[in-house]
KOLVEXRO-32003 format. One record per atom (N, C-alpha, C, CB): residue in one letter; atom name; x negated, y, z. Coordinates in steps of 0.2 Angstrom, whole numbers. Glycine has a CB too. Layout:
   res   atom       X       Y       Z
     a     CA       X       Y       Z
...
//
This chain:
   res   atom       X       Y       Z
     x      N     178      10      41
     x     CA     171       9      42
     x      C     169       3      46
     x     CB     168      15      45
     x      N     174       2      49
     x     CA     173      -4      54
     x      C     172     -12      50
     x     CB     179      -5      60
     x      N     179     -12      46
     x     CA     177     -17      41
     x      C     170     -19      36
     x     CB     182     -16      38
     x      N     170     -13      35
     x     CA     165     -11      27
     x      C     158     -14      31
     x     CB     164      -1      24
     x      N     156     -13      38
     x     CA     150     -12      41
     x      C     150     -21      43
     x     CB     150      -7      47
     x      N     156     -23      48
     x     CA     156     -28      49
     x      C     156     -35      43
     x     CB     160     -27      53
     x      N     158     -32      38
     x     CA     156     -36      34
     x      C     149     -38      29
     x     CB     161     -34      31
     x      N     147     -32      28
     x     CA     139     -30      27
     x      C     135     -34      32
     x     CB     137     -22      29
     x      N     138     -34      39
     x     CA     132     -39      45
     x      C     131     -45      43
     x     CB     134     -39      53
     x      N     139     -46      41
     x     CA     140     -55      40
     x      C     136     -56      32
     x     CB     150     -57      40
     x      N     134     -53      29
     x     CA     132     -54      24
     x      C     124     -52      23
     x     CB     136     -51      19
     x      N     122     -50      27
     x     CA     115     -49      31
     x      C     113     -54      36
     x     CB     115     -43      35
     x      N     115     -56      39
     x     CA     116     -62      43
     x      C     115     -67      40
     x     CB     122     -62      45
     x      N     118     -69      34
     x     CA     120     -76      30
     x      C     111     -75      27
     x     CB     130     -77      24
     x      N     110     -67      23
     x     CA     105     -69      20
     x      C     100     -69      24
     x     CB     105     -67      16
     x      N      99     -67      31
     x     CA      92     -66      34
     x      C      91     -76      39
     x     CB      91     -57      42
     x      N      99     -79      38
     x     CA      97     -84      41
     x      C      92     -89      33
     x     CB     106     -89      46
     x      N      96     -86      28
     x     CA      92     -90      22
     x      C      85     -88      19
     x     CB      97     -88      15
     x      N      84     -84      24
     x     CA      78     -82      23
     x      C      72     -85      26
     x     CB      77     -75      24
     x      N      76     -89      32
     x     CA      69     -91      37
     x      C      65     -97      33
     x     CB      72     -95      44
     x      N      69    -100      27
     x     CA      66    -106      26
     x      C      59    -103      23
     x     CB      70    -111      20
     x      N      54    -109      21
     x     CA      47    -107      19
     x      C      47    -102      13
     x     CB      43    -114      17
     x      N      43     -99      10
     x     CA      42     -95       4
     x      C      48     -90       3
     x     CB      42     -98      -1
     x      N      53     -91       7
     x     CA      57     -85       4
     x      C      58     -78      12
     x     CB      66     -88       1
     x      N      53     -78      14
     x     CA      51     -74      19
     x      C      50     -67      15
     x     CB      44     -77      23
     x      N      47     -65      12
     x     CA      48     -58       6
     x      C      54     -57       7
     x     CB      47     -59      -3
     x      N      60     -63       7
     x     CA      66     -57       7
     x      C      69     -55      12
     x     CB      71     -59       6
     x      N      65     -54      18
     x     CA      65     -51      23
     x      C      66     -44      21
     x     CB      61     -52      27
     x      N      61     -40      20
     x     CA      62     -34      17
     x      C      66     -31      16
     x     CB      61     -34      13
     x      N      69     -35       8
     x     CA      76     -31       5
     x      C      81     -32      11
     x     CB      80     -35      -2
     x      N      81     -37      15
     x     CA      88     -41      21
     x      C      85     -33      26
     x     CB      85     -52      26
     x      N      81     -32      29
     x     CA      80     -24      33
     x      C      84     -20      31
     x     CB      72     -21      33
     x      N      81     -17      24
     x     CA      87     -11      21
     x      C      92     -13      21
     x     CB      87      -8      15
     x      N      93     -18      18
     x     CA     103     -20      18
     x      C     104     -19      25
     x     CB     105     -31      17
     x      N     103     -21      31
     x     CA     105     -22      37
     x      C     106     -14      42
     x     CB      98     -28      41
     x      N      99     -11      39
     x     CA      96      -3      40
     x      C     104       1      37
     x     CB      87      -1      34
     x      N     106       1      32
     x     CA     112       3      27
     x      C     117       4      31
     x     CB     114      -2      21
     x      N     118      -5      32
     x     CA     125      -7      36
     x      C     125      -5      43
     x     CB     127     -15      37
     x      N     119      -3      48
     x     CA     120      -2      55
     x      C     120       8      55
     x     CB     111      -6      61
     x      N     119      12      48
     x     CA     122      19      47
     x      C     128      18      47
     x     CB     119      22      41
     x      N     131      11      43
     x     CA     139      13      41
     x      C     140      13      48
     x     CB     144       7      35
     x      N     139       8      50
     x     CA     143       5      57
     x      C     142      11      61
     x     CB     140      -2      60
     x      N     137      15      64
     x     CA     136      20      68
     x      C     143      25      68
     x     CB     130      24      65
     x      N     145      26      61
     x     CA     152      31      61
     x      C     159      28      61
     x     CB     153      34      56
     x      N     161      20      64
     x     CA     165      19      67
     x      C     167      20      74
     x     CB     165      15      67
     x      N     170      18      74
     x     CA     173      19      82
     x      C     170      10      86
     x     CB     186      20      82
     x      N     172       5      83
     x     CA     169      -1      87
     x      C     161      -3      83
     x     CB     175      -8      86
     x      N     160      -6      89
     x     CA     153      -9      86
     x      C     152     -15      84
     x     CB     148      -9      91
     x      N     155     -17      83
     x     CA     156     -26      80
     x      C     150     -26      74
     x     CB     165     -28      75
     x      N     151     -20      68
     x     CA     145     -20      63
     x      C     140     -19      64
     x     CB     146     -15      58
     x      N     140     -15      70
     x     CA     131     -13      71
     x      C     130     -16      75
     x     CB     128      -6      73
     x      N     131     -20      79
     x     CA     131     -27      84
     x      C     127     -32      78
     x     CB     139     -31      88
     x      N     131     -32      73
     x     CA     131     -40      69
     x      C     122     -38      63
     x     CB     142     -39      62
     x      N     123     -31      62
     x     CA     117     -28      58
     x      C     111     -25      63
     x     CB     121     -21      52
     x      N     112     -24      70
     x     CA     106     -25      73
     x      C     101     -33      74
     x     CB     108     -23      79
     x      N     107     -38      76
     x     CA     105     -44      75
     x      C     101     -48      69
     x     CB     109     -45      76
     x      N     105     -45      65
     x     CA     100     -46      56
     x      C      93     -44      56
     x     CB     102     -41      48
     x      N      93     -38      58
     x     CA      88     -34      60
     x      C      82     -37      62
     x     CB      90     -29      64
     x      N      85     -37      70
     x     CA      79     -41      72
     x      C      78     -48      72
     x     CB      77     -40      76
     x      N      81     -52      68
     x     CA      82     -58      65
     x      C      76     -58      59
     x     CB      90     -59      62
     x      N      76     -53      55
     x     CA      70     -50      51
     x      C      66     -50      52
     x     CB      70     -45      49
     x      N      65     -44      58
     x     CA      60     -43      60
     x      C      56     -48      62
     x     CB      61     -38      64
     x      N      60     -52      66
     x     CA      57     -58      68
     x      C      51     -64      64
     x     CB      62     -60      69
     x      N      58     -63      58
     x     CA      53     -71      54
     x      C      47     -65      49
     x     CB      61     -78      45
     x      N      47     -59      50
     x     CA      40     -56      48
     x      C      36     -55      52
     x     CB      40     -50      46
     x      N      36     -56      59
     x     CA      31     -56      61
     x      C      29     -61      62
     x     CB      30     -54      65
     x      N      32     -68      63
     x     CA      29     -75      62
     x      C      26     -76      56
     x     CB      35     -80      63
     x      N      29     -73      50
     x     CA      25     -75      45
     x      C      19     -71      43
     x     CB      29     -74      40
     x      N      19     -66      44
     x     CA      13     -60      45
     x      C      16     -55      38
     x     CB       2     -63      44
     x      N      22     -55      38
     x     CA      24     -50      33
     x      C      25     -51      25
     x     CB      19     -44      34
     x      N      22     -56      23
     x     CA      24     -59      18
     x      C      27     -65      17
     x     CB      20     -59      15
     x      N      24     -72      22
     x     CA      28     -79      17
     x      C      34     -79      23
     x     CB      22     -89      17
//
């Protein structure tokens, strides 16, 4: 589970840093659930590396939605 999660963050990660550019702020959204998914997997390891890596996405997300006001 540790792999599967930590690998999910990193691919959450890559897409919530691609999301910051202008107009693609909507993919925040889908990037939340992805990230939301991967910090459940990660909950039922033993290390936290995944849910470290998918809390960060998270509120990496959360972030560029509030700057944007939830859509751009």
């Amino acid at each position: 589970m540790n792999i599967i999660s930590t690998l999910w963050g990193i691919v959450a990660l890559l897409l919530a840093v691609l999301a910051l550019f202008p107009f693609l702020g909507w993919a925040n959204w889908f990037i939340l659930v992805f990230a939301v998914i991967g910090l459940i997997i990660g909950a039922f390891g033993q290390r936290k590396t995944g849910m470290l890596l998918n809390g960060v996405a998270i509120l990496l997300a959360c972030f560029r939605l509030f700057i944007g006001g939830g859509i751009i």
